[in-house]
C-alpha positions in Angstrom: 0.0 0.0 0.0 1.1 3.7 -0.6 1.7 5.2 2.1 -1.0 8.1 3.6 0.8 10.8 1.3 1.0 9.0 -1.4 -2.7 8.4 -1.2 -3.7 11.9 -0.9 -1.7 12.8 -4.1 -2.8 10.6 -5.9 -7.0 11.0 -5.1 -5.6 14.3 -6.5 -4.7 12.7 -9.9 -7.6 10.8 -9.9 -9.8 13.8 -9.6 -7.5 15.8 -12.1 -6.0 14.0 -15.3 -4.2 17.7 -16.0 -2.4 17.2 -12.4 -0.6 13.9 -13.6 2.8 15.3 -13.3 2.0 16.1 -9.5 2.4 12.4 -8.3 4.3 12.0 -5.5 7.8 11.0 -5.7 8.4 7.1 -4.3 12.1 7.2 -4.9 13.8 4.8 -7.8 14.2 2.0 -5.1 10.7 2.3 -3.9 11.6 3.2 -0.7 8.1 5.2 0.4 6.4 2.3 -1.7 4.9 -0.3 0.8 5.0 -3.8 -0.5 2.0 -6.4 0.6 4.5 -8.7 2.8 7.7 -8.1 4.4 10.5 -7.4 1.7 14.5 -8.4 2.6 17.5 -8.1 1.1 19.6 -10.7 -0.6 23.2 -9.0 -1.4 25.6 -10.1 -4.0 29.1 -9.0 -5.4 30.1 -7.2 -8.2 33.4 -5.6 -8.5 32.0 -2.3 -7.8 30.6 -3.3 -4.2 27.4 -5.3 -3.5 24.4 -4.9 -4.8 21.2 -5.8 -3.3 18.4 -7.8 -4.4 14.8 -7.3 -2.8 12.6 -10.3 -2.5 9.6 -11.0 -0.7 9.3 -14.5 1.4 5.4 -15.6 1.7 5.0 -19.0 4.1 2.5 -21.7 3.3 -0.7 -21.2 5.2 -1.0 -23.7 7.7 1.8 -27.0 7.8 4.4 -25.1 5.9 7.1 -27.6 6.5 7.6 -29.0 3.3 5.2 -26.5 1.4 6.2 -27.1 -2.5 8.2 -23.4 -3.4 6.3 -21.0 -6.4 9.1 -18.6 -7.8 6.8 -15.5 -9.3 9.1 -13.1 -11.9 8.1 -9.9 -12.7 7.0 -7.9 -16.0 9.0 -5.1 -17.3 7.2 -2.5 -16.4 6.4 -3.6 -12.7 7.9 -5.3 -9.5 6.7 -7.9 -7.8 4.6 -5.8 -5.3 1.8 -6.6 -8.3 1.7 -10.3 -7.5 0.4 -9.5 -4.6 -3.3 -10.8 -4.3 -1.6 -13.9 -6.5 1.1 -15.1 -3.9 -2.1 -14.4 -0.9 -3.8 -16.9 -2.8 -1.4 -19.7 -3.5 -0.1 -19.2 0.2 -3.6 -20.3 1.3 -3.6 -22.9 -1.3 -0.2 -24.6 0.4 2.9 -22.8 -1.6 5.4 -21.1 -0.6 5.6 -18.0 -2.4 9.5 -16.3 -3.3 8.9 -13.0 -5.3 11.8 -11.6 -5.9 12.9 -8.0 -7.8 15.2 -8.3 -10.2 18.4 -6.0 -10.0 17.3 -3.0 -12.1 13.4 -2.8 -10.8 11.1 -2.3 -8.4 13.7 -2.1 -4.9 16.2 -3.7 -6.3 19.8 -2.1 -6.5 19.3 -0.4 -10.0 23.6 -0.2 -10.7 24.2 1.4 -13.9 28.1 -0.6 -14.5 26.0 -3.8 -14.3 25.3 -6.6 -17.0 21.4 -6.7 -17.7 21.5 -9.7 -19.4 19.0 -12.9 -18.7 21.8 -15.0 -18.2 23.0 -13.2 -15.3 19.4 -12.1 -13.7 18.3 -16.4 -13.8 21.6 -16.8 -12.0 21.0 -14.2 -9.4 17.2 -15.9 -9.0 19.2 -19.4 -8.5 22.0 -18.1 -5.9 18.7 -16.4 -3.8 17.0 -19.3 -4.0 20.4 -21.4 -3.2 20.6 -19.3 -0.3 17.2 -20.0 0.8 18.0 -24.2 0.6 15.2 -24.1 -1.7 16.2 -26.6 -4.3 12.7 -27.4 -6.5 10.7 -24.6 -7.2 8.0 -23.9 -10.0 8.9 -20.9 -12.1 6.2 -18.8 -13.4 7.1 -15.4 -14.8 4.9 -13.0 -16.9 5.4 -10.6 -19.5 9.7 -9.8 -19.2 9.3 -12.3 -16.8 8.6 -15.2 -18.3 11.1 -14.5 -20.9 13.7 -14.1 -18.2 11.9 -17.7 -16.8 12.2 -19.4 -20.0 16.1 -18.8 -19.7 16.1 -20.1 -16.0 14.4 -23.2 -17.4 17.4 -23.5 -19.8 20.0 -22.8 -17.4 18.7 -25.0 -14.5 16.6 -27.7 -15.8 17.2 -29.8 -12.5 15.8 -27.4 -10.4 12.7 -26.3 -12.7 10.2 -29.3 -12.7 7.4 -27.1 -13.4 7.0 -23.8 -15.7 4.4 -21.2 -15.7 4.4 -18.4 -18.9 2.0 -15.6 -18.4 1.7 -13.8 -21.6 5.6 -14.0 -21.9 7.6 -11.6 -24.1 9.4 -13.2 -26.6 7.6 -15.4 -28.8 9.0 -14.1 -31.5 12.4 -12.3 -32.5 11.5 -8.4 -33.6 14.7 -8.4 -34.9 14.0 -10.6 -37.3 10.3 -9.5 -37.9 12.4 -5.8 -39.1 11.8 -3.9 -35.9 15.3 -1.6 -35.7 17.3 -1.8 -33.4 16.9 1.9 -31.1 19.8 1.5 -28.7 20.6 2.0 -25.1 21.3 5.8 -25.7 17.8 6.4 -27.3 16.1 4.3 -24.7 17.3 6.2 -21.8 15.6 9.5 -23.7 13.1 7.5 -23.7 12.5 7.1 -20.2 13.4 10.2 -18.9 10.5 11.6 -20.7 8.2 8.9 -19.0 5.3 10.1 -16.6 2.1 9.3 -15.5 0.2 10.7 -18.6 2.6 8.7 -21.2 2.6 5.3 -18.8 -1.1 5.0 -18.6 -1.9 5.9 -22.3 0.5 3.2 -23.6 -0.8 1.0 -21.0 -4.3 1.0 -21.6 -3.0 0.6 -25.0 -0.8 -1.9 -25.1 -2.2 -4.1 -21.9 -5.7 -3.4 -21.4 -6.9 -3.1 -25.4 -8.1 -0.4 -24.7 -9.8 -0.8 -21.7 -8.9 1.0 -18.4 -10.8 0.5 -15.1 -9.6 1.5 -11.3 -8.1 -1.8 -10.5 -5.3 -1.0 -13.2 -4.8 2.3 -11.4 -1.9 1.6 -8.9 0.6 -0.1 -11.3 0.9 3.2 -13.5 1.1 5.1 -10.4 3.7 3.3 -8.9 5.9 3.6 -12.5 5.5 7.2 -12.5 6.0 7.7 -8.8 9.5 5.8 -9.5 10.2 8.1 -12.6 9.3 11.7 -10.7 11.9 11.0 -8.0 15.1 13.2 -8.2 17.3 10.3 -9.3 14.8 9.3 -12.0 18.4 8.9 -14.0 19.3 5.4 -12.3 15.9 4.0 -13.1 16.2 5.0 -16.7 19.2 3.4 -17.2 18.5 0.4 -15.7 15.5 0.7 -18.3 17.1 1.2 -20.9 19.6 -1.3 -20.2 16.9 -4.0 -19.9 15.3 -2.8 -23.5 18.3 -3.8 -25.1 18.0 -7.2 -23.1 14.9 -8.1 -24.4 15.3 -7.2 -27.8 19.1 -8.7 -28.6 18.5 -11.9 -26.0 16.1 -13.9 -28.1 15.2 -17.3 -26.7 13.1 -17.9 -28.9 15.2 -20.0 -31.4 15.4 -22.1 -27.9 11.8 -23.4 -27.2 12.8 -27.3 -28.2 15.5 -27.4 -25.7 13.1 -25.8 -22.9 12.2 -29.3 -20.6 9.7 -28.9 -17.8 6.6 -29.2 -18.3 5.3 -26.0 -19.6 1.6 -24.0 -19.2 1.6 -20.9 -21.7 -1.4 -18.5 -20.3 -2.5 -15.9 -22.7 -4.5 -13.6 -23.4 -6.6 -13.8 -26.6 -6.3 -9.8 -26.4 -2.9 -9.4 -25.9 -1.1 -7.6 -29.0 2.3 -6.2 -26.4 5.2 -6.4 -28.9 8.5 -4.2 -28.3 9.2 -1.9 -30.8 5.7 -1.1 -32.2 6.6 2.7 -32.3 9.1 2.2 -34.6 7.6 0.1 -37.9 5.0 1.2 -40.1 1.5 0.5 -39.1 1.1 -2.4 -41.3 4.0 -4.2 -39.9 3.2 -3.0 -36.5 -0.6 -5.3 -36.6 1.7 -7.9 -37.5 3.6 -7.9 -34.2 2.3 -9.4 -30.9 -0.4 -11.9 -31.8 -0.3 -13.6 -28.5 -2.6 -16.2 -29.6 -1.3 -17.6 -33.3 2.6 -16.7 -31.4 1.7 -19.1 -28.5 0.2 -21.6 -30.2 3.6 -21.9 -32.4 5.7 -21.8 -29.3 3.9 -25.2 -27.4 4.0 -26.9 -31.0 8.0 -26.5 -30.6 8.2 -27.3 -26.8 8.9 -31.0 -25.5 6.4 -30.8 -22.8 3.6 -28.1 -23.2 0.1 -26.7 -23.1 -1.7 -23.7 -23.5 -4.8 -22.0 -21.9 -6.2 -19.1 -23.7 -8.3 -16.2 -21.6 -10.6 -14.9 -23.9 -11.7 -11.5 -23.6 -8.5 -10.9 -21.5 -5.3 -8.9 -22.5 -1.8 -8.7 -21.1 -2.5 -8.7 -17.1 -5.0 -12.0 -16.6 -4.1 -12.2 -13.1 -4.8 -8.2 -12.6 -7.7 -8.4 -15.6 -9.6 -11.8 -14.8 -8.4 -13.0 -11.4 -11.1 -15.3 -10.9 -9.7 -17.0 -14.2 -6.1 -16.9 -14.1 -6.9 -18.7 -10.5 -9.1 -21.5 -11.6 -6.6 -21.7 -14.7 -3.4 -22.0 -12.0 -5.1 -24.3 -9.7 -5.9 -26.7 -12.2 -2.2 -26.5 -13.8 -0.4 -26.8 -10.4 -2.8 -29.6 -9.5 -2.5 -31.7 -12.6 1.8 -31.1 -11.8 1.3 -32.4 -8.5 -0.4 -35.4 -10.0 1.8 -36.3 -12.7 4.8 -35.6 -10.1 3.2 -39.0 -7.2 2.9 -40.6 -10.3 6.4 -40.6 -11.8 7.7 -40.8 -8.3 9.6 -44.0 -7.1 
């Protein structure tokens, strides 16, 4: 939750559109941002010093003993305050829930000498959960996320017996679909021009099709509160850095290798493709067809399934909770099965 401040500002914004550029500072680390569980640090080295990785650690409700682990990675544009209400309710349905910030979001260490690469962010997620003795863990990332868990799958197999893809980035290669390249440099313009005005437009856009109700409210205010603090540079960078990630770190020539069994959750609505801005039109409604990209992707996977939310774009669990819920039981149920059953 904001804190009482942060409230009051933004019932201003709420009231006002024109007063979007008034939200209240939440610094670039978050740090008057209130997360829904207790957040602690994880801190690794680099040869600049250490840099710290946030996480939150949610129990199992009830006999958490050997409560199976859920690892939930975060979208680009968000931290993993949004999963929230999600790691609430698979804590009462028996998990335990590790949500970690990446280095470079939400209030994470955003170092600018740092490698953003997915590579080195799925081996930071292994040495935290190393450190935690948690050595099984289902993996379910969305948007950037799932990208970023599609490369843990590949890197740690073993440890991965179960992965989750909600509306991941990366079903196709923009490079190769003629999207230029832009560049750290033009990024980071990029996102020092971002506020509240620009971050909900090209979300209701781009996440919502169109659509935007309350609900959607506090992730766009949580962006721009991190972009209006006075060190708005460090989160740019780290922004920009990340871009570049996603568009010259394809894994998508990779889905046959990818070996856990795999649930692909889209969004029949979902059209989010990096690099829209920068291709004609045409070629732009060619980009980010969740539904004909996914269905390509589980063809080319060992062990995968999809479920499609219709009516639903790139935030089910924010847009249809109720659905993504009943969707995620059933897939984390019919795991549990399969896993008695192949068991010794």
């Amino acid at each position: 939750m904001l804190r009482l401040s942060g409230l009051l500002s933004l019932c201003l914004i709420i009231a006002t559109p024109a007063l979007a550029a008034e939200v209240e500072p939440l610094g670039v680390n978050l740090s008057d941002y209130d997360y829904p569980y207790p957040v602690h640090r994880y801190a690794m080295p680099t040869p600049h010093g250490q840099v710290q990785m946030a996480y939150m650690d949610i129990p199992a409700a009830g006999d958490a003993h050997n409560a199976p682990v859920i690892v939930l990675l975060h979208g680009k544009n968000f931290s993993g305050a949004y999963w929230g209400d999600t790691a609430t309710w698979l804590s009462k349905h028996g998990y335990r829930v590790i949500v970690p910030d990446q280095i470079g979001f939400g209030k994470s260490d955003k170092p600018a000498a740092y490698s953003y690469t997915f590579h080195h962010l799925a081996a930071n997620t292994h040495a935290l959960l190393d450190s935690l003795d948690i050595e099984q863990a289902t993996i379910l990332g969305h948007s950037m996320g799932g990208m970023l868990a599609m490369r843990y799958a590949l890197m740690y197999p073993e440890t991965t017996p179960q992965l989750v893809l909600v509306d991941p980035i990366g079903l196709e290669d923009w490079k190769a679909k003629g999207v230029p390249y832009r560049g750290i440099q033009a990024w980071y313009a990029r996102e020092m021009q971002q506020d509240y005005a620009g971050i909900k437009a090209y979300q209701t856009k781009s996440y919502y099709h169109g659509d935007w109700k309350p609900a959607y409210q506090p992730w766009a205010q949580m962006l721009a509160g991190m972009h209006a603090s006075p060190d708005r540079s460090k989160l740019a960078w780290a922004q920009a850095a990340t871009y570049d990630m996603v568009y010259t770190q394809p894994v998508y020539y990779e889905f046959g290798d990818i070996q856990p069994q795999t649930t692909l959750m889209i969004g029949s609505l979902d059209r989010t493709a990096l690099g829209k801005d920068l291709v004609s039109d045409a070629k732009a409604a060619q980009l980010g067809n969740y539904p004909a990209l996914s269905k390509s992707a589980v063809s080319r996977m060992p062990h995968a399934q999809r479920v499609v939310f219709d009516g639903v774009g790139h935030l089910p669990f924010i847009e249809a909770p109720k659905q993504f819920r009943a969707a995620l039981a059933e897939t984390l149920d019919n795991a549990a099965k399969n896993s008695h059953k192949s068991a010794p």
